[in-house]
Backbone bond lengths (Angstrom), bond angles and torsions (degrees), N, CA, C in turn:
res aa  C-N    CA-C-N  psi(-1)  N-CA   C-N-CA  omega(-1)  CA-C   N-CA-C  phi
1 X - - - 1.457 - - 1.527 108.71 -
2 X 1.220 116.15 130.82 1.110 125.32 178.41 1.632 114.76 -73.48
3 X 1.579 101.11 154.21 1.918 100.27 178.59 1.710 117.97 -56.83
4 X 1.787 112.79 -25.66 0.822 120.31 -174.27 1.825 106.87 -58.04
5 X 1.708 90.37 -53.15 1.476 102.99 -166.58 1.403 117.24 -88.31
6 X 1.178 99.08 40.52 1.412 100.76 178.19 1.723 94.89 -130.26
7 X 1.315 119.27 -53.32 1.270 113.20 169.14 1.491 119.48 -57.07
8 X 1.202 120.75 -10.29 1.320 118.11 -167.73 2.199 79.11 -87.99
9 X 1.379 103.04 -58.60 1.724 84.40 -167.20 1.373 98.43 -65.25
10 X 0.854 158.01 -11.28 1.310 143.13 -165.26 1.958 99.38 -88.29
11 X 1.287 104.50 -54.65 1.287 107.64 167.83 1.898 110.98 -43.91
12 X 1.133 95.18 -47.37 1.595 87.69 -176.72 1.317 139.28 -72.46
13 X 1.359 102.17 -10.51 1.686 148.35 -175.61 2.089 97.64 -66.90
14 X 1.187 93.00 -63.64 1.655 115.79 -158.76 1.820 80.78 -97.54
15 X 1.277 130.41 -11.20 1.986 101.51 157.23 1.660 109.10 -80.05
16 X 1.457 114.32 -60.81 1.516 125.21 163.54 1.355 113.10 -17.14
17 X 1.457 119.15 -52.73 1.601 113.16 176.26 1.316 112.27 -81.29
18 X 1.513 136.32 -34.82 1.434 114.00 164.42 1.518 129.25 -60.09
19 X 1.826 108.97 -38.03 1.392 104.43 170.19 1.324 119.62 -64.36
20 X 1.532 135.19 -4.46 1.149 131.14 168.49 1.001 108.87 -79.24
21 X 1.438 126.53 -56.30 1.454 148.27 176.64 1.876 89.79 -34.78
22 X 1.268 111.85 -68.52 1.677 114.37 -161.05 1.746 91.29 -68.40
23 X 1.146 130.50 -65.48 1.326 120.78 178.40 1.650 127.00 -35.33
24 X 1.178 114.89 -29.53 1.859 112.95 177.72 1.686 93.79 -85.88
25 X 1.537 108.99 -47.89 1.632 91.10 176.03 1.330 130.37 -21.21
26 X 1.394 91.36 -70.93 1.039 112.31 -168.50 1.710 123.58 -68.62
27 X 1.570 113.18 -19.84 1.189 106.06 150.40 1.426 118.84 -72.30
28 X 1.036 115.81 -16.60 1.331 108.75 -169.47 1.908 115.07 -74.04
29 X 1.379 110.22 -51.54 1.370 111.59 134.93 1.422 135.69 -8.77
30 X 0.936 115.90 -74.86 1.427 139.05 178.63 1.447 102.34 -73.17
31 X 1.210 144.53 -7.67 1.625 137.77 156.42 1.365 111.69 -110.25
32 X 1.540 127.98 8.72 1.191 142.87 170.97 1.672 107.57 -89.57
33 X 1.534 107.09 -52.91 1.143 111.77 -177.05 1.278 106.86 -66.20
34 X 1.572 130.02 -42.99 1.262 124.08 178.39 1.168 138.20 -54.96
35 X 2.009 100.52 -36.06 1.657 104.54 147.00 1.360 135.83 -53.02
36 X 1.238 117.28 -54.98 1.749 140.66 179.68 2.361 85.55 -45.30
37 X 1.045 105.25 -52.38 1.705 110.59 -171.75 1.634 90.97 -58.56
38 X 1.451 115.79 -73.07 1.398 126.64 -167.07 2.005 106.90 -40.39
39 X 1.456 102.00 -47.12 1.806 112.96 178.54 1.706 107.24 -71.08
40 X 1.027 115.02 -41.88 1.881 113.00 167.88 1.749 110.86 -43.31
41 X 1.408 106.93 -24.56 1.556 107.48 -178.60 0.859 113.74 -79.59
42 X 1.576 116.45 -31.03 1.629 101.11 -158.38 2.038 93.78 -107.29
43 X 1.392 89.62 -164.92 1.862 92.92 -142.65 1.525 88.63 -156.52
44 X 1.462 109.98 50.92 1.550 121.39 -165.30 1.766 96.21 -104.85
45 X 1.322 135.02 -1.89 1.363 122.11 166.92 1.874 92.44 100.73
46 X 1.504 77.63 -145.98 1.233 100.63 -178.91 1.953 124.90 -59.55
47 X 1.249 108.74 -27.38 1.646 112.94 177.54 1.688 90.02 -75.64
48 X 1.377 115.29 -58.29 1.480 98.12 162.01 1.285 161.99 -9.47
49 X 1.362 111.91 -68.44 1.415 122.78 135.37 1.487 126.31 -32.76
50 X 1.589 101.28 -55.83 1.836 98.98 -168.51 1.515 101.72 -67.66
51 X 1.248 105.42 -48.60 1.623 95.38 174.72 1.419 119.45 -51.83
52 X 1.038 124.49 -46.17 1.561 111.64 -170.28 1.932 105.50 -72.35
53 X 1.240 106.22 -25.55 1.779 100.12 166.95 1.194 113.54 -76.69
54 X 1.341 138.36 -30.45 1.213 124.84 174.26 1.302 117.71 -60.55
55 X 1.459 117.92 -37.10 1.704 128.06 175.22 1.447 106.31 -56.64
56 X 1.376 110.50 -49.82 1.501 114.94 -168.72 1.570 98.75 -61.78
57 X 1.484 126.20 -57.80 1.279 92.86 159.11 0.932 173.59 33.41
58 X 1.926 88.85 -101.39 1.469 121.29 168.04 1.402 114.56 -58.60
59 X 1.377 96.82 -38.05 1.719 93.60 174.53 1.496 143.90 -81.73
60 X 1.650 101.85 -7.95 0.641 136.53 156.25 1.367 121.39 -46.25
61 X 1.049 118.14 -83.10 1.617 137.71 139.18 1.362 117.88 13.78
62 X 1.562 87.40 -95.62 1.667 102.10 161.78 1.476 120.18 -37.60
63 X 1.059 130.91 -81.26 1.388 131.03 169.95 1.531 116.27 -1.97
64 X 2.043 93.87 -69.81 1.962 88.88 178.30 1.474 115.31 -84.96
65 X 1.499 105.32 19.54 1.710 97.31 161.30 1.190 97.86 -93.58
66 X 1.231 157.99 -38.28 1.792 162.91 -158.62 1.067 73.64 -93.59
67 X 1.059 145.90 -108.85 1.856 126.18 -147.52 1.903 117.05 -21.73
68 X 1.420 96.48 -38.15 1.477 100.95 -172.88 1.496 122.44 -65.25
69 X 1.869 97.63 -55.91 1.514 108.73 152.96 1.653 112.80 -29.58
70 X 1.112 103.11 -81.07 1.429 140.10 -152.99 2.139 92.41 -33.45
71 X 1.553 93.98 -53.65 1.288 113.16 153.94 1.984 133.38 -16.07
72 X 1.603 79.94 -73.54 1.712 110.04 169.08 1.432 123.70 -57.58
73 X 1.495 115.53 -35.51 1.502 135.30 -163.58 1.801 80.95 -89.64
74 X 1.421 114.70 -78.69 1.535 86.93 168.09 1.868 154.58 -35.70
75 X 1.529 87.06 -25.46 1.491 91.50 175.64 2.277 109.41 -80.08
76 X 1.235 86.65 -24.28 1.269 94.57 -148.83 1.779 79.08 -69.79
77 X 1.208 132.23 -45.06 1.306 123.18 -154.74 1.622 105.70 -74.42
78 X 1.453 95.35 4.01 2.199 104.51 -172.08 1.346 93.44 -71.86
79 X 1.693 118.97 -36.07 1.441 133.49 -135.29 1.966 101.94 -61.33
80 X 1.415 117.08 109.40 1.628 94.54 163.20 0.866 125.50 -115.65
81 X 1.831 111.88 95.87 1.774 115.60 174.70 1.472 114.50 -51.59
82 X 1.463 122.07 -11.23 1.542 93.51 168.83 1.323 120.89 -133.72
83 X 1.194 121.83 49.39 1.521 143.18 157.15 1.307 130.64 -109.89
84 X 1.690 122.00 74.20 1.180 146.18 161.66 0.972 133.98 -6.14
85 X 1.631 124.54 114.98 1.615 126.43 164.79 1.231 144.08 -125.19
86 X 0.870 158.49 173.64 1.823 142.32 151.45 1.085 109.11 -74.96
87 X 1.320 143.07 -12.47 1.393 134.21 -149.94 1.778 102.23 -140.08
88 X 1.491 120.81 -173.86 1.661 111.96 -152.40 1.492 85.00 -110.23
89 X 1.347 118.35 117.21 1.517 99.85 149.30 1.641 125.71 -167.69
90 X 0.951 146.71 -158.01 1.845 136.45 -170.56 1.338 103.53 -30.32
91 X 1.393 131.87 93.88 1.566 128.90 158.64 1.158 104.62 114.81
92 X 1.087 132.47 19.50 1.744 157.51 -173.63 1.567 103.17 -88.08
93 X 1.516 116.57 116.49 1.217 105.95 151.90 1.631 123.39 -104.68
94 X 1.221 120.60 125.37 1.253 120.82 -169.89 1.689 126.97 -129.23
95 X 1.545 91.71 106.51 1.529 102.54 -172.33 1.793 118.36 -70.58
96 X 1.489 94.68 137.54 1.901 77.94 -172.88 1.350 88.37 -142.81
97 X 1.566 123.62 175.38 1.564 135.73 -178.13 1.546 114.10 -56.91
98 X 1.005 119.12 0.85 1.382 123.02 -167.90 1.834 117.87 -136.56
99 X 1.189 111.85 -51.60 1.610 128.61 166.69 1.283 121.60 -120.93
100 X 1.185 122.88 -176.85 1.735 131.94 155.65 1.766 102.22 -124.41
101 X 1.227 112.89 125.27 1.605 122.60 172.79 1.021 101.26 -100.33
102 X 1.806 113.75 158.25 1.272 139.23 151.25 1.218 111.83 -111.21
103 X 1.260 125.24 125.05 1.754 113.66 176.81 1.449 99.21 -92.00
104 X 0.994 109.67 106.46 1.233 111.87 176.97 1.735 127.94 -126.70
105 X 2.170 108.90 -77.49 1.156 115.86 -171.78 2.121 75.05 -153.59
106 X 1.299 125.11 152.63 1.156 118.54 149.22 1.400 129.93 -69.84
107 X 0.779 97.08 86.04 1.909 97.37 167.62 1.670 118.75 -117.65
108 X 1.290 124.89 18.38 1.413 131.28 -172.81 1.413 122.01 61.40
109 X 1.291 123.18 -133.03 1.424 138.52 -158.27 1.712 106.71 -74.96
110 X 1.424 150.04 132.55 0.834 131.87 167.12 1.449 103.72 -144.04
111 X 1.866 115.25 136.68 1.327 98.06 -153.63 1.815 89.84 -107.57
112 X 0.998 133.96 152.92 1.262 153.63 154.94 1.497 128.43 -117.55
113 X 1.237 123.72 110.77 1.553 136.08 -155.04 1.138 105.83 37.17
114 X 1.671 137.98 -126.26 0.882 125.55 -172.41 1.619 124.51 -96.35
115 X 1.175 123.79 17.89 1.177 167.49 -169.11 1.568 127.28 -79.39
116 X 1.508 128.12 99.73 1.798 105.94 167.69 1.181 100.99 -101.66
117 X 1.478 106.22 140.17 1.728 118.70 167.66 1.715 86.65 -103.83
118 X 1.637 108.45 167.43 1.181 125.50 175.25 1.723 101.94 -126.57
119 X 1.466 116.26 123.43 1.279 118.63 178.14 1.387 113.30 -95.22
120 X 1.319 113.03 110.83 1.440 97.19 172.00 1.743 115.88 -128.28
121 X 1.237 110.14 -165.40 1.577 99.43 -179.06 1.483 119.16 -117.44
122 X 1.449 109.98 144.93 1.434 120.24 -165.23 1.817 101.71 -53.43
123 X 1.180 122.75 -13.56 1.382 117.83 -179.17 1.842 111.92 -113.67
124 X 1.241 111.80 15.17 1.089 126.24 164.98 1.189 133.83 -63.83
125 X 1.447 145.24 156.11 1.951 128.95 -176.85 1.410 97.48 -70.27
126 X 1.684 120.49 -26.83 1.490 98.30 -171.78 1.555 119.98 -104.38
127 X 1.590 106.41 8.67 1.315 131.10 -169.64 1.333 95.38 -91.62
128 X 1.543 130.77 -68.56 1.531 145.17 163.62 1.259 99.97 -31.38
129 X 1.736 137.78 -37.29 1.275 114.46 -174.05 1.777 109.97 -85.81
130 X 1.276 102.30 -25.87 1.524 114.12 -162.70 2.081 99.53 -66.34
131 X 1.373 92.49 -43.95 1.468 105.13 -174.53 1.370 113.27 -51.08
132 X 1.393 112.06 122.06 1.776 143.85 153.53 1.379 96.69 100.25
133 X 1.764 121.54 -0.52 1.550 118.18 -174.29 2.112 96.35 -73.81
134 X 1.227 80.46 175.18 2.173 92.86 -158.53 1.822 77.62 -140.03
135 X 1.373 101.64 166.55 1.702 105.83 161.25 1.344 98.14 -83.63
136 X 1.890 69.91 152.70 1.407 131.59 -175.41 1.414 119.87 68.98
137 X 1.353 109.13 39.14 1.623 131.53 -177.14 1.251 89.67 -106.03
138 X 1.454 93.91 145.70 1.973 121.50 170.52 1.357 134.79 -114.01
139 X 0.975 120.73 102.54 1.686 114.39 165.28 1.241 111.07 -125.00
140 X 1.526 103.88 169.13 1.625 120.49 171.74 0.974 117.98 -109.37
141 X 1.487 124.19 141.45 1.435 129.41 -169.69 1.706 100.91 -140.50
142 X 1.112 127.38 116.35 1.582 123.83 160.88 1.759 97.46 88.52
143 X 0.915 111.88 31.73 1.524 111.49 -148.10 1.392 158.51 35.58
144 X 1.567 83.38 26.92 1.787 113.21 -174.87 1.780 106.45 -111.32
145 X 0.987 102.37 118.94 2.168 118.30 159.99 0.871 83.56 -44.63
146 X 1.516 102.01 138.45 1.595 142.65 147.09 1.655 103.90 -141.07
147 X 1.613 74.12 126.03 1.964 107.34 164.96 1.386 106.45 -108.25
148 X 1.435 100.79 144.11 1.515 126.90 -175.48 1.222 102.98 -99.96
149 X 1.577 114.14 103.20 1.635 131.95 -168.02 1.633 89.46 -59.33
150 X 1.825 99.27 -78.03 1.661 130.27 -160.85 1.150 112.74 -138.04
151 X 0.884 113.90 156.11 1.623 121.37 -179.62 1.714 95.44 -128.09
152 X 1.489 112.83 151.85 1.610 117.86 -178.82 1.488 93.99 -159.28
């Protein structure tokens, strides 16, 4: 598999989980509102009320989770798997003595053939360390060395 085609699934890996991520939101929304509709009917007093604030809430909630996504779906489209560097950064895969990163979106472990990449995010503690390093650069993380095999 080529570097291309590997960032391309890996890229596609970490969209799949935000559109899921944005897809339950958004049901979730949409069965919130249907309650908040369903509680406008009834004429129960005071449990009444609390219920319909707790929904509001809920929707509340929801809302700054879809903003967050909403967030991610933007970052993800920044991503350019095929614009080349020496150094670690947005769309970077970078092999080191210990893992292989994707700077990508955090979503953890993702396995490809026989292979785990680790996705993490360019604003992450281990993303911030990975960033502008080139091979054969060093840092410590968790209190373990890391060498910078390659960068792609």
């Amino acid at each position: 598999m080529t570097v291309k085609e590997l960032k391309t699934e890996l890229l596609k890996h970490c969209t799949d989980v935000v559109e899921k991520r944005f897809s339950k939101i958004k049901q979730t929304i949409a069965d919130i509102e249907e309650s908040l509709t369903e509680e406008s009917k009834s004429t129960a007093g005071d449990k009444h009320e609390t219920g319909r604030a707790m929904l509001q809430i809920d929707r509340e909630n929801a809302g700054k989770q879809l903003q967050e996504v909403e967030k991610l779906q933007q970052l993800i489209r920044k991503i350019d798997i095929n614009s080349k560097a020496d150094y670690a950064r947005l769309g970077s895969l970078v092999y080191t003595n210990q893992a292989t990163y994707f700077i990508s979106i955090s979503i953890g472990a993702v396995t490809v053939g026989k292979s785990t990449y680790l996705c993490v995010a360019f604003n992450s503690p281990i993303g911030q360390l990975l960033s502008g390093k080139k091979k054969g650069d060093t840092f410590t993380f968790n209190n373990k060395p890391f060498t910078i095999k390659s960068v792609s």
